[in-house]
PAMARKE-545703 format. One line per 5 residues: their letters; for each residue x, y, z of C-alpha. Coordinates in steps of 0.25 Angstrom, whole numbers, always signed. Last residue first. Layout:
a = X/Y/Z; ...
//
This chain:
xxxxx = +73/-1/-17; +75/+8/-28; +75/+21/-18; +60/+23/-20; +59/+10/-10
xxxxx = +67/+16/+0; +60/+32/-3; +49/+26/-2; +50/+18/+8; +57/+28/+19
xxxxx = +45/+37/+13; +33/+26/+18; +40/+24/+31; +40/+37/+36; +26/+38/+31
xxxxx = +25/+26/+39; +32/+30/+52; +24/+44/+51; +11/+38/+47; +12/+28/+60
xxxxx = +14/+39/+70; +3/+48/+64; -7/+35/+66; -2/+32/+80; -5/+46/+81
xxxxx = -17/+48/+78; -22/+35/+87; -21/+22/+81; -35/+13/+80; -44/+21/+76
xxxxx = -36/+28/+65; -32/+13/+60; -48/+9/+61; -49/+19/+47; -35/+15/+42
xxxxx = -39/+0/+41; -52/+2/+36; -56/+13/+27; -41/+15/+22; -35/+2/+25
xxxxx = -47/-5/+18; -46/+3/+6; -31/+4/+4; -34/-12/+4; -45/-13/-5
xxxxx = -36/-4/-15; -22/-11/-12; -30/-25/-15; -37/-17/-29; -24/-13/-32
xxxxx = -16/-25/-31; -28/-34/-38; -28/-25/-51; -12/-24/-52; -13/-39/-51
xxxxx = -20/-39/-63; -9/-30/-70; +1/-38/-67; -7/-50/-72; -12/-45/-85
xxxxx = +6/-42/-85; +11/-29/-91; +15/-25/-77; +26/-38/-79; +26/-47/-65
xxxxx = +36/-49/-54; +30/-34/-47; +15/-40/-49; +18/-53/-40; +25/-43/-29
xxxxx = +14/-33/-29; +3/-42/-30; +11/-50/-17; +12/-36/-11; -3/-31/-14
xxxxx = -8/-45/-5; +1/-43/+7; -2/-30/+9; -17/-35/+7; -11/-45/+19
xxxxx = -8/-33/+27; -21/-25/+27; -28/-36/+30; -19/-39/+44; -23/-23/+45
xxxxx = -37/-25/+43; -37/-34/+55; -30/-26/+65; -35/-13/+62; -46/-12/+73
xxxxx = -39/-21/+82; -27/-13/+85; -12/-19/+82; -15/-22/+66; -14/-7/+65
xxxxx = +0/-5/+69; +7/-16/+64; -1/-11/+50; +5/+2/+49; +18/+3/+52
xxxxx = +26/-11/+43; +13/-15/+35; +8/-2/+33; +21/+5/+30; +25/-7/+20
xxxxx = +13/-9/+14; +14/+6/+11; +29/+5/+4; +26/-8/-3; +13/-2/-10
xxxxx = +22/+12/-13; +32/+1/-19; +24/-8/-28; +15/+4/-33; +26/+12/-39
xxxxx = +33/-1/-44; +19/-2/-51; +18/+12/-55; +32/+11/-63; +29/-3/-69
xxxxx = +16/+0/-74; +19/+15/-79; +33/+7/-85; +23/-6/-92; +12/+3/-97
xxxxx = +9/-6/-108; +0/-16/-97; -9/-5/-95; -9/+6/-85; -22/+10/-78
xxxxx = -18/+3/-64; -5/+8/-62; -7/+25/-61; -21/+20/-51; -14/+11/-43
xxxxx = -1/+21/-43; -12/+32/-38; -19/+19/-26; -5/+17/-21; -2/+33/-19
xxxxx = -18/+35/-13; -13/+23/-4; -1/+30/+1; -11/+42/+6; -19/+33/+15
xxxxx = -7/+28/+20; -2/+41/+25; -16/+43/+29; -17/+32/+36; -5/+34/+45
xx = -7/+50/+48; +6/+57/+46
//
């Protein structure tokens, strides 16, 4: 499986619950609560396979090195939104602010890795450095879902 477009396809799923999660209203308390445990765990789950296969990878050759650094400090970012919007009720102005900045940082950053990072990745790794590194996180992804799909 090619690398990029394993995540390329993961980030169509992220951007579908953005768009089911954005429209709701604070009344729509169980559709809020349901899409947002939805979001929380597929945005762990691909931090995770970038952070742990991707990115050691990519921060090794020059042309990637420096977007990757970025790319893990927006990581960083969407977790601490995550985190702060998880303690909070989905009724809240708040909530539903930080819903706003969460997916407007996982949007510029989808962006990035895909006309940037993902672009200078295919020149970087040969073919099959990328098919190597799809496998292990396709691997990866299911081992996680079905984990965290398990109640954990």
């Amino acid at each position: 499986m090619d690398a990029f477009k394993l995540l390329e396809e993961h980030h169509r799923e992220i951007e579908k619950i953005f768009e089911e999660l954005e429209p709701t209203t604070e009344r729509a308390v169980k559709t809020r609560e349901e899409q947002f445990r939805k979001l929380q765990k597929e945005l762990e789950i691909h931090t995770l396979i970038e952070e742990t296969i991707l990115y050691p990878v990519l921060k090794k050759h020059r042309e990637t090195r420096e977007i990757t650094f970025e790319g893990f400090e927006e990581h960083d970012v969407a977790k601490r939104l995550l985190e702060e919007m998880a303690m909070m009720d989905v009724t809240s102005e708040i909530w539903t602010a930080k819903l706003k900045v969460l997916q407007e940082s996982i949007e510029h950053h989808v962006e990035e890795e895909e006309t940037e990072m993902f672009v200078d990745g295919r020149e970087a790794l040969s073919k099959e450095e990328i098919e190597d590194l799809g496998a292990r996180m396709e691997a990866k992804k299911k081992e996680l879902s079905a984990f965290k799909t398990a109640g954990a």
